[in-house]
MMTF fields as JSON, N, C-alpha, C and O atoms, coordinates in Angstrom:
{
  "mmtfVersion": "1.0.0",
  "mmtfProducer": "UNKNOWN",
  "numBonds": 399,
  "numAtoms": 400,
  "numGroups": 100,
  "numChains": 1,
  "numModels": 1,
  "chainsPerModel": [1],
  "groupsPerChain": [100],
  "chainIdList": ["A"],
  "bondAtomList": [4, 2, 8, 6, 12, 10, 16, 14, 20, 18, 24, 22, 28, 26, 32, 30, 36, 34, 40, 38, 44, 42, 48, 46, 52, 50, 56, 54, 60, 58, 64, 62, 68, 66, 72, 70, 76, 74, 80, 78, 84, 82, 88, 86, 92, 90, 96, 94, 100, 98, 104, 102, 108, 106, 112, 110, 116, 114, 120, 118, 124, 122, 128, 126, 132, 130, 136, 134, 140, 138, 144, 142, 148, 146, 152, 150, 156, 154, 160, 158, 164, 162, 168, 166, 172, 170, 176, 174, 180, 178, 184, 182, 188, 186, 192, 190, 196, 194, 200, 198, 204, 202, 208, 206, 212, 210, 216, 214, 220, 218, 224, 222, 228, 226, 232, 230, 236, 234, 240, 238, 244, 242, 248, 246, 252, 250, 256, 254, 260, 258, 264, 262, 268, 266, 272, 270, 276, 274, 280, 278, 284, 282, 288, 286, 292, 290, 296, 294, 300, 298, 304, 302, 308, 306, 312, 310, 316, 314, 320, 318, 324, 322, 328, 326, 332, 330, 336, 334, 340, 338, 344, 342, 348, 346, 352, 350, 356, 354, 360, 358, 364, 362, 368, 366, 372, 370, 376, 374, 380, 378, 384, 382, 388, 386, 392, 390, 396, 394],
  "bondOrderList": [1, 1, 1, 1, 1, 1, 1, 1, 1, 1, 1, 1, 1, 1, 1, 1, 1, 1, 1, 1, 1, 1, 1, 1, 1, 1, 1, 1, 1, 1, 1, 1, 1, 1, 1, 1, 1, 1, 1, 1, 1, 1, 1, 1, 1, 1, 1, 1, 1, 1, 1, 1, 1, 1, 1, 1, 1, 1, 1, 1, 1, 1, 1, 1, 1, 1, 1, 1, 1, 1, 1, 1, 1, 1, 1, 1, 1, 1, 1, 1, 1, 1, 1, 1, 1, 1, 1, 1, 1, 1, 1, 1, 1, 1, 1, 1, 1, 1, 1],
  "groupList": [{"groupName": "UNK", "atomNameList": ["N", "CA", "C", "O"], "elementList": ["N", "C", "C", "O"], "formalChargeList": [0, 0, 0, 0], "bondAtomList": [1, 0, 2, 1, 3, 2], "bondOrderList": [1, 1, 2], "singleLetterCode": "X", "chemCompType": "L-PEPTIDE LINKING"}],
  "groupTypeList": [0, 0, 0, 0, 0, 0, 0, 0, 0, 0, 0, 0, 0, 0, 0, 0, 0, 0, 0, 0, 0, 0, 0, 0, 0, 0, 0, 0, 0, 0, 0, 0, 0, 0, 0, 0, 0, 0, 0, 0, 0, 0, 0, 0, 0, 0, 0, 0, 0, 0, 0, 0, 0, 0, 0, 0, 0, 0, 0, 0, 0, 0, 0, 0, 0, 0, 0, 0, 0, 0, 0, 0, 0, 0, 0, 0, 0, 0, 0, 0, 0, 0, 0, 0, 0, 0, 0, 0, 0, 0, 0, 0, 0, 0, 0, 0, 0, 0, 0, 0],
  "groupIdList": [1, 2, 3, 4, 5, 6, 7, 8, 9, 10, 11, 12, 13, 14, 15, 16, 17, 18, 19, 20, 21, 22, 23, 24, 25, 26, 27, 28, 29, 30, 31, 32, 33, 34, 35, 36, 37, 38, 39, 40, 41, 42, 43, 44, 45, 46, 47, 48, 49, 50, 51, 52, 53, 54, 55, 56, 57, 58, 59, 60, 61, 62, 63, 64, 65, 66, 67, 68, 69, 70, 71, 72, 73, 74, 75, 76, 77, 78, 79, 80, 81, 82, 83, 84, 85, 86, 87, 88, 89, 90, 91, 92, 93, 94, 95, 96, 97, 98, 99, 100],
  "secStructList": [7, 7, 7, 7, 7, 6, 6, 6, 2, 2, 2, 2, 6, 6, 7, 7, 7, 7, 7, 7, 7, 2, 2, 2, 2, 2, 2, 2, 2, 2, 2, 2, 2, 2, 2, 2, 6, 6, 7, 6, 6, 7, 7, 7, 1, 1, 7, 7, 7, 2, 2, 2, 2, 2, 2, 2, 2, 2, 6, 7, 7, 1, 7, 2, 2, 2, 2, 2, 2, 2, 2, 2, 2, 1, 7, 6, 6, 6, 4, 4, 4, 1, 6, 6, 2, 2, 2, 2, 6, 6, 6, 6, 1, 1, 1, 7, 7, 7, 7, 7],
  "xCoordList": [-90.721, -89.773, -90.532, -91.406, -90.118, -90.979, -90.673, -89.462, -91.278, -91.034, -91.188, -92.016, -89.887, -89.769, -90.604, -90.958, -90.791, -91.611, -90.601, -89.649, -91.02, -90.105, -90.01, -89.083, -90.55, -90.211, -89.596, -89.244, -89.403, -88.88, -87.299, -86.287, -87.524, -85.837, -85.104, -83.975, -86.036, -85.496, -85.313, -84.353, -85.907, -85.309, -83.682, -82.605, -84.195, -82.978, -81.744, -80.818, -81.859, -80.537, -80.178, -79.238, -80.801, -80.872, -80.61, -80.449, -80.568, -79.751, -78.572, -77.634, -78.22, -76.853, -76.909, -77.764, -75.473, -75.315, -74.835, -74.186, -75.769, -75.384, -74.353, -73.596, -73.901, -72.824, -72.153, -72.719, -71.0, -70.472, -69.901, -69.283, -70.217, -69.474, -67.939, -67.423, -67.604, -65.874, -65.36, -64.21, -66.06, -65.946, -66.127, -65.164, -67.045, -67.343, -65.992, -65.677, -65.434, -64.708, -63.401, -62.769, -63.161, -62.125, -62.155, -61.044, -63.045, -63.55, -62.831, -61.882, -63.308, -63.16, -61.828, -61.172, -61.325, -59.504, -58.954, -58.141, -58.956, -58.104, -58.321, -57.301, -59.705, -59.578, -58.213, -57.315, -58.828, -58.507, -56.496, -55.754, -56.13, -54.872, -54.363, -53.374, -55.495, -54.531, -54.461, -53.674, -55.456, -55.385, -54.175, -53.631, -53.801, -52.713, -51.401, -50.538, -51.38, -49.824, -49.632, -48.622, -50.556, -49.87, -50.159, -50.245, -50.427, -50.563, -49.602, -49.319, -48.751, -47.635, -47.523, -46.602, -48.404, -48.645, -48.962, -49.388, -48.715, -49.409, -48.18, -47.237, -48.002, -46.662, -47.029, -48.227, -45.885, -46.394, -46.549, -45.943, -47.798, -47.993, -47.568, -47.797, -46.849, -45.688, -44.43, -44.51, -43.033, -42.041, -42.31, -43.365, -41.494, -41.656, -40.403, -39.909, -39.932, -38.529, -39.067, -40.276, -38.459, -38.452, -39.388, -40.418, -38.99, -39.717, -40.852, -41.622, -41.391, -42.985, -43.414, -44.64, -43.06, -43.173, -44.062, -45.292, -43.131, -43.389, -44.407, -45.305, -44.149, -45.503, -46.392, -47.243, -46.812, -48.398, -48.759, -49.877, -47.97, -48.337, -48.423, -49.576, -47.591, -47.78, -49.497, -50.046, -50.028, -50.976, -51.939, -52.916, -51.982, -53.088, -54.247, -53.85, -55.516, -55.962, -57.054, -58.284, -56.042, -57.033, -57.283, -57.059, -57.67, -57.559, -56.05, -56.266, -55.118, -54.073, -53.677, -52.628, -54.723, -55.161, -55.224, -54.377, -55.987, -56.551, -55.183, -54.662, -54.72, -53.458, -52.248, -51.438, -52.11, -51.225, -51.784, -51.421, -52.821, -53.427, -53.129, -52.582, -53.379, -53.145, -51.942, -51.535, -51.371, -49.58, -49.126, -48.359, -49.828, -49.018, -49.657, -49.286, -50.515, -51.352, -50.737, -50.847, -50.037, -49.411, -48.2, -47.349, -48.191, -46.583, -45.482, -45.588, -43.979, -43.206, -42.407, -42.089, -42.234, -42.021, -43.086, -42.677, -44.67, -45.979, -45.249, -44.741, -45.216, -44.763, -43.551, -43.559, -42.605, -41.357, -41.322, -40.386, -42.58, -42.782, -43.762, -44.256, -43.969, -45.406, -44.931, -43.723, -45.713, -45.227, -44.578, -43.61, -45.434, -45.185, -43.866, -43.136, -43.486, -42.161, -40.94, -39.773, -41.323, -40.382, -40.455, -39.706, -41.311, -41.378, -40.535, -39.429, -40.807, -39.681, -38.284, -37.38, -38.305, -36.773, -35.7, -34.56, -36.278, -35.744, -36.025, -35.541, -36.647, -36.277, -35.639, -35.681, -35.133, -34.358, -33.07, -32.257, -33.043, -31.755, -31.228, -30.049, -32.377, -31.465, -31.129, -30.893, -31.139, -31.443, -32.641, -33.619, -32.336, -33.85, -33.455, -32.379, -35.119, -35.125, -35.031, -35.668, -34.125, -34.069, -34.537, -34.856, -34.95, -35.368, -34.628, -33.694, -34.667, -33.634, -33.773, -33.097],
  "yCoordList": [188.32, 188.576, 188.721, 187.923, 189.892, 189.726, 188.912, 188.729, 188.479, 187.509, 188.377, 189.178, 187.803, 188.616, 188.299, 187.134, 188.872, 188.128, 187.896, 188.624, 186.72, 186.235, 187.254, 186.996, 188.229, 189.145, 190.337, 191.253, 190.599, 191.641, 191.043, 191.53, 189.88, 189.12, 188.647, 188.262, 188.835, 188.564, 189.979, 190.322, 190.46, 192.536, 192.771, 193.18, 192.311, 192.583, 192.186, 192.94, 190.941, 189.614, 190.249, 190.041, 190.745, 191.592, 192.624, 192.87, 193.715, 194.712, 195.007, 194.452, 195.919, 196.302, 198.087, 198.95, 198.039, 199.512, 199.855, 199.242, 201.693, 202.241, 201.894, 201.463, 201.96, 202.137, 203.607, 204.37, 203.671, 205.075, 205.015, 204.053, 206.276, 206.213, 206.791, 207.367, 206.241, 206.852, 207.91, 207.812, 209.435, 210.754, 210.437, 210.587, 210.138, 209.929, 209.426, 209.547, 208.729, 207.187, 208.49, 208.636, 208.914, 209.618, 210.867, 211.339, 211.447, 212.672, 211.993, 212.555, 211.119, 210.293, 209.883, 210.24, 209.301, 209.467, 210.212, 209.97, 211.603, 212.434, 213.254, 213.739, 213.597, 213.795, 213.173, 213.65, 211.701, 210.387, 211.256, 211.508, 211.475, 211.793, 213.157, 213.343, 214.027, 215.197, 215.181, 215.871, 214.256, 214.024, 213.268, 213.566, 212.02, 211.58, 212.062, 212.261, 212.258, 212.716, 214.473, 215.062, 215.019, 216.763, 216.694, 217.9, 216.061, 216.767, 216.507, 215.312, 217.439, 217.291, 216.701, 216.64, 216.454, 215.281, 213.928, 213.128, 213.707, 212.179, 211.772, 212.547, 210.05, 209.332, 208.266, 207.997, 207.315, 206.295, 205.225, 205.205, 204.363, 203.167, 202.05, 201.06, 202.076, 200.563, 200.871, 201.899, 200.459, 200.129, 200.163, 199.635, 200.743, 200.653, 200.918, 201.992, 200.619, 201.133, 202.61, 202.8, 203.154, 204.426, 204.134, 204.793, 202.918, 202.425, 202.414, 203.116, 201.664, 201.466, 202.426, 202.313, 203.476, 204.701, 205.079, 205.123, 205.361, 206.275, 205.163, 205.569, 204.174, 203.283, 203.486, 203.686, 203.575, 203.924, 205.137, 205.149, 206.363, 207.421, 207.312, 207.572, 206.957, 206.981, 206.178, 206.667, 205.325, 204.391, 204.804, 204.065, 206.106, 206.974, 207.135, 207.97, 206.589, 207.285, 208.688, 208.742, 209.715, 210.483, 212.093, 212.011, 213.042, 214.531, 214.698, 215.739, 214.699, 215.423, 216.981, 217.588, 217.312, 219.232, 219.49, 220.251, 219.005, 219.386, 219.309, 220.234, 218.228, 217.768, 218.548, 218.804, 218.896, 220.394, 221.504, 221.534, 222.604, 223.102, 222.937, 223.908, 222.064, 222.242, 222.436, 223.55, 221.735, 221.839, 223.26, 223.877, 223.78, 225.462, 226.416, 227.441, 225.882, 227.041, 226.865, 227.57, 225.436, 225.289, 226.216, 226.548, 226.446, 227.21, 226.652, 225.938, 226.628, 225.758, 224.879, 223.69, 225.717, 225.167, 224.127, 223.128, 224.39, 223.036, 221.967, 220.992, 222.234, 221.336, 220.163, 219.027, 220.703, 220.135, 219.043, 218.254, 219.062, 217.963, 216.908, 216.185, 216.97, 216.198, 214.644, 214.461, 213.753, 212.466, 212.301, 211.599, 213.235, 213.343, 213.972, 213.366, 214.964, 214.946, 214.465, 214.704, 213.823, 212.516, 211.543, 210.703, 211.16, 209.982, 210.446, 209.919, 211.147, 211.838, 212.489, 212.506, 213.057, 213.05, 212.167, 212.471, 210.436, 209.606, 208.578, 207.479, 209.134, 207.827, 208.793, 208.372, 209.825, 210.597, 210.237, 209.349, 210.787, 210.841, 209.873, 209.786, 208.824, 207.407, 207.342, 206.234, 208.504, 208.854, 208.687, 208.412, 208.99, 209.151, 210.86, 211.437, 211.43, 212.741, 213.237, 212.811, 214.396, 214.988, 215.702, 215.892, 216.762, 218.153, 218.91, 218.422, 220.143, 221.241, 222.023, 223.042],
  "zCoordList": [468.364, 467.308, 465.993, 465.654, 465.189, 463.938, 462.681, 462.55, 461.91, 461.053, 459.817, 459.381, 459.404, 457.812, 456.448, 456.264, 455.897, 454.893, 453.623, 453.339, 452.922, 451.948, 450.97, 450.202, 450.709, 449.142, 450.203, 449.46, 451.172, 451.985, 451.882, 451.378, 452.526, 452.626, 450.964, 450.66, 450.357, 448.699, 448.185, 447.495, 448.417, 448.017, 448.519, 448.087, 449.521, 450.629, 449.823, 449.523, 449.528, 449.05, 447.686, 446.919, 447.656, 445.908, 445.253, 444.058, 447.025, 446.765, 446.255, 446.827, 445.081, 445.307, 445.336, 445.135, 445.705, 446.299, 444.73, 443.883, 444.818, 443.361, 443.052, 443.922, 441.553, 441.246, 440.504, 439.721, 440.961, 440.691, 439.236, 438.782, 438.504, 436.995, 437.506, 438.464, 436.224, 436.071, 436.433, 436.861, 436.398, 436.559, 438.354, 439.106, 438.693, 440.416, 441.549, 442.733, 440.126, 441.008, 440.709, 441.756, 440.196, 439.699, 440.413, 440.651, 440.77, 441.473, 443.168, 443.715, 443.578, 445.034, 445.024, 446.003, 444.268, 443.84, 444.077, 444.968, 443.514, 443.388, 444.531, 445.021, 445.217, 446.505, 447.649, 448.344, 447.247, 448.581, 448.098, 449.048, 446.998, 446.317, 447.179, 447.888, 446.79, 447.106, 449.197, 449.845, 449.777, 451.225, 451.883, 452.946, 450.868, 451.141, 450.99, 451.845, 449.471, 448.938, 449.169, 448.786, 449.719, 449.425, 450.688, 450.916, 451.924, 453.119, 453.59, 453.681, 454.057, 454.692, 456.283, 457.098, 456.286, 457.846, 457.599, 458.432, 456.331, 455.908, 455.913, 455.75, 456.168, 456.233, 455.586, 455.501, 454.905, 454.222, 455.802, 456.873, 455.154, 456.507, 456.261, 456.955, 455.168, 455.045, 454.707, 454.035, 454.83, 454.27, 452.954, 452.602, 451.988, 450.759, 449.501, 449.846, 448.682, 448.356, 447.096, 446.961, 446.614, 446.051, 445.033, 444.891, 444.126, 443.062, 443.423, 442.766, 444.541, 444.483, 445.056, 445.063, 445.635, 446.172, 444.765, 444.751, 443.503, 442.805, 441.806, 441.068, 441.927, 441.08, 441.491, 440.623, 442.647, 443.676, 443.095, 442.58, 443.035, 442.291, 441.253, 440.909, 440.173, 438.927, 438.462, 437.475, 438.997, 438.849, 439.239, 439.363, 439.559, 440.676, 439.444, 438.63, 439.098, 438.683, 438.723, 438.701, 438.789, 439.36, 437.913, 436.705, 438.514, 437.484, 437.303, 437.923, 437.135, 436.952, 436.77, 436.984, 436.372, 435.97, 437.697, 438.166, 438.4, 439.768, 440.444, 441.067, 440.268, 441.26, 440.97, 441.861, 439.879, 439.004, 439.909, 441.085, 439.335, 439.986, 441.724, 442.246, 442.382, 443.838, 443.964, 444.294, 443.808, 443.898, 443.706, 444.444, 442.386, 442.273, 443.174, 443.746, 443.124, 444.744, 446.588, 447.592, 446.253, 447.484, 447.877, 447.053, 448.646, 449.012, 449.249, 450.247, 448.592, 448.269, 449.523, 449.504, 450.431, 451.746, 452.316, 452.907, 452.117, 452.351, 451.597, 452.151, 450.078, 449.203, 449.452, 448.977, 450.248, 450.131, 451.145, 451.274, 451.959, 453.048, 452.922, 453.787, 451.505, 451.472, 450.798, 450.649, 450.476, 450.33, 449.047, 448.753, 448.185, 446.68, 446.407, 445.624, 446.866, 446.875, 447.643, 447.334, 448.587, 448.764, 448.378, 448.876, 447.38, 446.778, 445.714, 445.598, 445.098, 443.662, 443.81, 442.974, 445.14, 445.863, 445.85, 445.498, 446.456, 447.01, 445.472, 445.204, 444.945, 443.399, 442.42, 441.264, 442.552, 441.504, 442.507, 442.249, 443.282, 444.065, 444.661, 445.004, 444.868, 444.892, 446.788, 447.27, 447.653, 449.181, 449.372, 448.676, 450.93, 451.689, 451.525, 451.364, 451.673, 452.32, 453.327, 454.291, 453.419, 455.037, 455.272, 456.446, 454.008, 454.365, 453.945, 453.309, 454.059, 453.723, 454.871, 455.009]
}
């Protein structure tokens, strides 16, 4: 078995993993954003009532320009199945969504 040497195992203990700036963390957001909320195959994985539906989004910090941008490039029928607009469906309207 090999034996570690003490400044190998003290590097080690000492590591930390880069850290990402704000633009990075925000870049990885709004991705992780437009994967969850605009894909129309994504489902929420908890119970949740309308309100916190739309607090999870609202709290998103991500680009907003990008997430604009995707949305108008989407086609309105993609759009109408995605989480983001059943989250804003069902807290304006006070229903669940069915669809049209």
């Amino acid at each position: 078995m090999k034996k570690w040497k003490r400044e190998t195992i003290r590097r080690f203990e000492e590591w930390q993993p880069p850290k990402l700036s704000k633009r990075d963390i925000m870049t990885k957001d709004t991705i992780d954003f437009l994967e969850g909320y605009l894909d129309p195959a994504s489902e929420w994985a908890i119970e949740m009532t309308p309100q916190q539906k739309i607090n999870m989004i609202i709290v998103s910090d991500v680009d907003w320009e990008v997430v604009k941008k995707h949305i108008e490039d989407m086609p309105k029928e993609k759009f109408l199945h995605t989480l983001l607009w059943k989250a804003l469906f069902e807290y304006i309207s006070g229903g669940e969504y069915e669809g049209f």
